[in-house]
C-alpha positions as CSV (number, residue, x, y, z in Angstrom):
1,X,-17.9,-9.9,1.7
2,X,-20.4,-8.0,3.2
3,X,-21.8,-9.6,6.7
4,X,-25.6,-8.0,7.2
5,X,-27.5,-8.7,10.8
6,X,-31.1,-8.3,10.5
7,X,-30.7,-6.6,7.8
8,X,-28.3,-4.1,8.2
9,X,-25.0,-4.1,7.2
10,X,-22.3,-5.0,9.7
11,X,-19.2,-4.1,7.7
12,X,-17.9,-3.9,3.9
13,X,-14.8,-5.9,3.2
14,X,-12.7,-4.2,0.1
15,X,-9.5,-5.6,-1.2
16,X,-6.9,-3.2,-3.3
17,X,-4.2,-4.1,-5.5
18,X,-1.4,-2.4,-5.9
19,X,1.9,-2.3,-8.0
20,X,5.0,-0.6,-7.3
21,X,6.3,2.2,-9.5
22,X,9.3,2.6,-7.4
23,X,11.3,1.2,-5.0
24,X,9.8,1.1,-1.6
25,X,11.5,0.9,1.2
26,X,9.5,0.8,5.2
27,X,12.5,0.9,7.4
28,X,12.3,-2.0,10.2
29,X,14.2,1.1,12.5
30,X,17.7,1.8,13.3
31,X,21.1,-0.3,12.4
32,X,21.7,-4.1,11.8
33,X,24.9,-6.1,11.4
34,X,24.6,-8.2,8.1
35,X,23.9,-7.4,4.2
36,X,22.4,-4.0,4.8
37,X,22.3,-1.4,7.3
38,X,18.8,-0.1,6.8
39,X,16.1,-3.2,6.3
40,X,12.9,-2.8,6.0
41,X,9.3,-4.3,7.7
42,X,9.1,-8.4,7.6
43,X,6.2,-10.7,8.6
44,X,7.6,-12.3,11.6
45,X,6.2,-15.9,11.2
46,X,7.2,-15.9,7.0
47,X,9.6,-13.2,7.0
48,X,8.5,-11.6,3.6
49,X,8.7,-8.2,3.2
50,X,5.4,-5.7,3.8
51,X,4.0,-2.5,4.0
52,X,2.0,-2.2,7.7
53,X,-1.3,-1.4,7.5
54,X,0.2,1.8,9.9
55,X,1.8,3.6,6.8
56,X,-0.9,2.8,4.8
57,X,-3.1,4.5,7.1
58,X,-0.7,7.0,7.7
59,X,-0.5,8.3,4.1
60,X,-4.3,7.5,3.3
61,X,-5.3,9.7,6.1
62,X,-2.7,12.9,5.1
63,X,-3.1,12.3,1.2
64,X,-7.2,12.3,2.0
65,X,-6.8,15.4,4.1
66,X,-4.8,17.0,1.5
67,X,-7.0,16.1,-1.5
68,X,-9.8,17.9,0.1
69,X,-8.2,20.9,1.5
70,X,-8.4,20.4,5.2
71,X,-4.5,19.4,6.2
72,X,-5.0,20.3,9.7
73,X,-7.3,16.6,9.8
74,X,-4.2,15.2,9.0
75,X,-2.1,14.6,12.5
76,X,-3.5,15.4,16.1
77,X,-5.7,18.2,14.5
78,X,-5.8,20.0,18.2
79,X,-6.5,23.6,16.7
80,X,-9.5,22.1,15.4
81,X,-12.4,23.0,17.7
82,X,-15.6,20.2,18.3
83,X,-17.7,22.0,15.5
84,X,-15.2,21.8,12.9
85,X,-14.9,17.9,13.6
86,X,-18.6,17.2,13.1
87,X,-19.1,17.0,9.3
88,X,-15.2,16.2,8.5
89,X,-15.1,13.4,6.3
90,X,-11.8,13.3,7.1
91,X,-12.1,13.0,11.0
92,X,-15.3,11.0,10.5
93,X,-13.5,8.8,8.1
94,X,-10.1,8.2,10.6
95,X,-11.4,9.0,13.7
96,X,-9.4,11.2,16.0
97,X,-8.2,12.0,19.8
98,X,-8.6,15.2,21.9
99,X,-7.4,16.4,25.4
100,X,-10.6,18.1,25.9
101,X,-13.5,17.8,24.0
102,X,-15.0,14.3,22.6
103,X,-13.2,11.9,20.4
104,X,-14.5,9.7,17.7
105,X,-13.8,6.3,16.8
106,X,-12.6,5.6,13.0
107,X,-14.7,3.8,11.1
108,X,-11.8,1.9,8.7
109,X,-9.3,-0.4,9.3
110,X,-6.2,-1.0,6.8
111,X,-4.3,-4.4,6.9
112,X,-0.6,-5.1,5.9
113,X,-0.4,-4.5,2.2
114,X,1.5,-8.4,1.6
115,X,3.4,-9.6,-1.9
116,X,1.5,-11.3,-4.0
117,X,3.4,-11.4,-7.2
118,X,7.4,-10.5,-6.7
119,X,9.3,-9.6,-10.0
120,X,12.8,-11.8,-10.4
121,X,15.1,-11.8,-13.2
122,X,15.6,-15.6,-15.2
123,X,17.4,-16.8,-18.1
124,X,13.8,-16.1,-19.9
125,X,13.6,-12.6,-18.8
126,X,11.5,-11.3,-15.9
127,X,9.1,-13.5,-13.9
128,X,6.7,-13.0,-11.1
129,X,7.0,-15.2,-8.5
130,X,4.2,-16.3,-5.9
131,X,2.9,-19.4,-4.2
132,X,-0.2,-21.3,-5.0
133,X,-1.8,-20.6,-1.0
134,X,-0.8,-16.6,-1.6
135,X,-2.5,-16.1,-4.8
136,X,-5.7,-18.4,-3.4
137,X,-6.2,-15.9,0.0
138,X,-6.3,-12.9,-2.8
139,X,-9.1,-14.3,-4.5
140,X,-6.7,-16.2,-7.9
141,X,-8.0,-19.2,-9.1
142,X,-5.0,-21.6,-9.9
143,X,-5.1,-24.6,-11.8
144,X,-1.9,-27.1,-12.8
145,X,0.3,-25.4,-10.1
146,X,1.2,-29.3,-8.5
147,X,4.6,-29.2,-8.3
148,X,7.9,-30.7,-6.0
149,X,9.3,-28.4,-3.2
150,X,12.1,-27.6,-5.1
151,X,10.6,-26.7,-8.7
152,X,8.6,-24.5,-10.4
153,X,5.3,-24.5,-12.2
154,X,4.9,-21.5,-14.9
155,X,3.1,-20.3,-17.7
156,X,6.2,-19.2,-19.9
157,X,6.5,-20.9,-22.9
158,X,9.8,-22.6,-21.7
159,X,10.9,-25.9,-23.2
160,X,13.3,-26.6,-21.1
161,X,13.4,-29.1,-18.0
162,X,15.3,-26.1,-15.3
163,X,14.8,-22.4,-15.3
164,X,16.7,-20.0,-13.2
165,X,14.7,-17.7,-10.4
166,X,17.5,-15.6,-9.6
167,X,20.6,-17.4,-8.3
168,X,18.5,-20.7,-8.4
169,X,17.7,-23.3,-10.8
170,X,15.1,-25.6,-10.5
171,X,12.9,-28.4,-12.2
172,X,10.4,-26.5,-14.6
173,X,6.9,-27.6,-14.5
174,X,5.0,-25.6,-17.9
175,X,0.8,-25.2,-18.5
176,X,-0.1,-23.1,-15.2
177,X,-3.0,-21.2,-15.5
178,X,-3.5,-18.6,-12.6
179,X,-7.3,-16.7,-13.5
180,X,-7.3,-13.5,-11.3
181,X,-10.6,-11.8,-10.4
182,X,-12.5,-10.4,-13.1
183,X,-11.4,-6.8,-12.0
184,X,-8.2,-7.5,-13.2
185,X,-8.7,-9.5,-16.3
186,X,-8.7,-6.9,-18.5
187,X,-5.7,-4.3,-17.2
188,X,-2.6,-3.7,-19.1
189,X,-0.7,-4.3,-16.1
190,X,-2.4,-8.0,-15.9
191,X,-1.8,-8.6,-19.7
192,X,1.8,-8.0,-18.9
193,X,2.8,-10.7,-16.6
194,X,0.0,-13.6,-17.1
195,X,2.4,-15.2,-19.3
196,X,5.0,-14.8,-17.2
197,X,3.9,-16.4,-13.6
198,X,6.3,-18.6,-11.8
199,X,4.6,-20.8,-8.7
200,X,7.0,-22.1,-6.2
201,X,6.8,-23.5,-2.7
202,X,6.0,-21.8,0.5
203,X,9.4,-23.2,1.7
204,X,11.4,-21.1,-1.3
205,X,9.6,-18.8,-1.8
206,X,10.9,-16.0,1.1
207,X,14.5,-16.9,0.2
208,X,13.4,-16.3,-3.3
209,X,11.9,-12.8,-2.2
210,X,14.8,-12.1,0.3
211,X,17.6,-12.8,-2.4
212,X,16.3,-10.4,-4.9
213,X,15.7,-7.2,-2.9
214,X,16.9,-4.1,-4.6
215,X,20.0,-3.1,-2.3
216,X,21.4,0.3,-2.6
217,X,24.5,2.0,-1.2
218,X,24.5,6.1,-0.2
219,X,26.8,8.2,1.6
220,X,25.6,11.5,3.4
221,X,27.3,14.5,1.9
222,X,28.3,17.5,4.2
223,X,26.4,20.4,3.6
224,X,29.1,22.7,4.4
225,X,31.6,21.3,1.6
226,X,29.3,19.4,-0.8
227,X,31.8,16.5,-0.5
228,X,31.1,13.1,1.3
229,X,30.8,12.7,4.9
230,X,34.0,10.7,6.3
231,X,32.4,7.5,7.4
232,X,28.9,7.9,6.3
233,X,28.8,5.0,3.9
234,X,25.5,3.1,4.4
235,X,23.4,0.4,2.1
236,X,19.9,-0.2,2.9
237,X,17.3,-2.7,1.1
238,X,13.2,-2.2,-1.0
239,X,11.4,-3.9,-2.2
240,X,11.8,-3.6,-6.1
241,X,9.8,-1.6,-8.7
242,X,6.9,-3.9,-10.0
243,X,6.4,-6.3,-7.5
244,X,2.4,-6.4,-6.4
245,X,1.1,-6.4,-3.2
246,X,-2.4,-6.7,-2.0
247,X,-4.2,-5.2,1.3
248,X,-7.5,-5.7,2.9
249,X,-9.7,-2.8,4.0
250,X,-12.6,-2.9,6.4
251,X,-15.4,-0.3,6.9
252,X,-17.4,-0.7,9.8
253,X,-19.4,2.3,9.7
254,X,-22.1,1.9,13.0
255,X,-23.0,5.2,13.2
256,X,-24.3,5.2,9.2
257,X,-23.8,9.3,9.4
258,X,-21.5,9.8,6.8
259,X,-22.4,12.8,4.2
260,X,-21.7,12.8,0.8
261,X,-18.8,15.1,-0.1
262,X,-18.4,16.1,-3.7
263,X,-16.2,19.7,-2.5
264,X,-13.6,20.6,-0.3
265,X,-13.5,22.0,2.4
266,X,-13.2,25.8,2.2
267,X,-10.9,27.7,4.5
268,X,-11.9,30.8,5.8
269,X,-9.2,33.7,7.9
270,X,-10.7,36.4,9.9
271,X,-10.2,38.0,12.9
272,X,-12.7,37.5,16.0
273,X,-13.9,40.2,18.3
274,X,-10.1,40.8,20.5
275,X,-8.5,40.9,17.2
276,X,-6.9,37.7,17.2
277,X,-6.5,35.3,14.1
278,X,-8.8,32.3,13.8
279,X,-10.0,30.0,11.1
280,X,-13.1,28.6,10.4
281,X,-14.0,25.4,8.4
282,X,-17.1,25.6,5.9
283,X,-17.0,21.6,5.2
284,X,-18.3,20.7,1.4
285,X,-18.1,24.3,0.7
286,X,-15.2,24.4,-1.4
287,X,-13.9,23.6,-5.0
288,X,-15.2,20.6,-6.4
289,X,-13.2,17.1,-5.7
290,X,-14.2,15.6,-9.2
291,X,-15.4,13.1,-7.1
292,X,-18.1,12.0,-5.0
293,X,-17.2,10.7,-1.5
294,X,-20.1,8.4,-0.6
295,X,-18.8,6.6,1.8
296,X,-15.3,6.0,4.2
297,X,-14.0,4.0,1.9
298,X,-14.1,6.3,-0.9
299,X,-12.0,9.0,1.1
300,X,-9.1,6.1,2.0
301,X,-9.6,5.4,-1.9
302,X,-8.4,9.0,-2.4
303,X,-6.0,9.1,-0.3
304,X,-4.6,6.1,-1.9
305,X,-4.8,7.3,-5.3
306,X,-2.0,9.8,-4.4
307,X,0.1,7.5,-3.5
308,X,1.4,7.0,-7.2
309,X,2.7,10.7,-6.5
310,X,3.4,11.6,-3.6
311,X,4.8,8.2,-2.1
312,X,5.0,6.2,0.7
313,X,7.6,5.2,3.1
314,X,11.2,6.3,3.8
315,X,14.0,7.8,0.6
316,X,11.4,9.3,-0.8
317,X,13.5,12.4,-1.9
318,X,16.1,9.3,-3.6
319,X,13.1,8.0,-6.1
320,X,11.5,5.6,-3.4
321,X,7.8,5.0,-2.6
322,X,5.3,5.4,-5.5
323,X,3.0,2.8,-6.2
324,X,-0.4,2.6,-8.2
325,X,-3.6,1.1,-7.5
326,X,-4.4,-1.5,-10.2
327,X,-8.0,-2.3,-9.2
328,X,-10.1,-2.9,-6.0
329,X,-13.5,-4.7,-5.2
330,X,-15.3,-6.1,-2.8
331,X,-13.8,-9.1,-1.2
């Protein structure tokens, strides 16, 4: 959606899909008494798992500094004097605070990446689970889904009246037909699971979710002996490998001064006139990006492509956090 007054263009509206490669896991913050010590971010009103649009923006801003070279754009970036903040696409991109001299305003806002298909074992193998009102905010067209709010609707080939979603087992409905966008109608990872979609109620569906978190136990191990620290048994929950989730990014670029990048920034020591050690930023000057950064969105793009690398989230150095863009478009 792209909202134009008098003919200029208020804001772009670009929604990205993403599937996890690992388990992720976006701790909620310290201890609670129940399944598992360590759980992770909820939607308050649905309480469904998510990844805040905070990380997201987070690790889009860092990875983005990173691909192009400049890592001090990254956090608080208070060695970076005014000139070197001017032609940042990184700065110009995030925005950025200072103590002394002028801030800038971002120009992108990330929203809570949300589940939109959630992977869940069944006597017919896996299934990916969703709701007829998620996959209709994210832009699926879904047709036969009518169904009682206790059963299922699915496109398995299943010729039996009850299938199991996890622990459950409920009235099967077949002949769903869920038609995503046509930016994902032709992806290997879309191929996979269209034959395999399982539409239940809202009123189901977070126990569904909640039941089927990955749950993992650990123990902290004493540097000193190698051994297992007395009493440091702790489980915490993720949200499983597979499972897609979808986010919404704005760009509301007012100032329309963003320049082209298709190099990094190159970083240049020296030594000023006491003898002292500075460095000086020569923006676009760099190696090339095998890329062309046209606009905001390209550089959180970037910095979202590194996510199936690098990671995002907490137990990162345990196998957690990677996750892949499988398209994006504008909404």
């Amino acid at each position: 959606m792209n909202k134009e007054a008098g003919g200029s263009k208020l804001y772009t509206h670009q929604r990205f899909v993403f599937m996890t490669l690992d388990p992720v896991h976006i701790g909620a913050g310290g201890y609670r008494l129940g399944r598992v010590d360590n759980t992770i971010v909820r939607e308050p009103g649905t309480n469904l798992p998510k990844i805040p649009g905070t990380s997201l923006m987070g690790v889009a801003r860092s990875y983005a500094a990173m691909r192009y070279g400049k890592p001090e754009a990254a956090g608080q970036h208070k060695n970076l004097k005014k000139i070197d903040k001017i032609n940042c696409p990184i700065i110009y991109t995030f925005g950025t605070a200072s103590e002394s001299d002028e801030g800038y305003a971002g120009t992108i806002s990330i929203g809570d990446a949300r589940i939109l298909f959630f992977p869940v074992h069944s006597m017919a193998g896996p299934v990916w689970v969703s709701t007829k009102e998620i996959l209709t905010e994210a832009d699926f067209q879904v047709n036969n889904s009518d169904i009682k709010e206790e059963g299922i609707s699915t496109s398995l080939k299943w010729d039996k009246e009850k299938l199991n979603i996890g622990w459950l087992l409920l009235s099967t409905k077949n002949g769903l037909k869920v038609v995503p966008p046509s930016e994902l109608i032709e992806t290997s990872e879309w191929k996979a699971l269209e034959e395999r979609i399982v539409i239940v109620s809202n009123k189901i569906f977070s126990e569904i979710v909640n039941s089927n978190l990955e749950v993992r136990t650990s123990v902290a191990i004493n540097p000193e002996t190698g051994a297992a620290e007395d009493g440091a048994l702790f489980t915490y929950e993720a949200i499983p490998r597979a499972a897609w989730l979808f986010c919404d990014v704005i760009e509301s670029d007012y100032r329309k001064n963003f320049t082209a990048i298709s190099k990094q920034c190159r970083i240049e020591d020296k030594k000023n006139g006491k003898g002292e050690d500075i460095r000086i930023y020569h923006d676009g000057e760099g190696e090339s990006l095998e890329e062309t950064w046209s606009k905001p969105i390209d550089v959180v793009k970037a910095g979202f492509k590194l996510i199936e690398y690098l990671g995002v989230g907490g137990m990162s150095t345990r196998g957690f956090g990677r996750m892949k863009i499988i398209n994006d478009w504008v909404a």
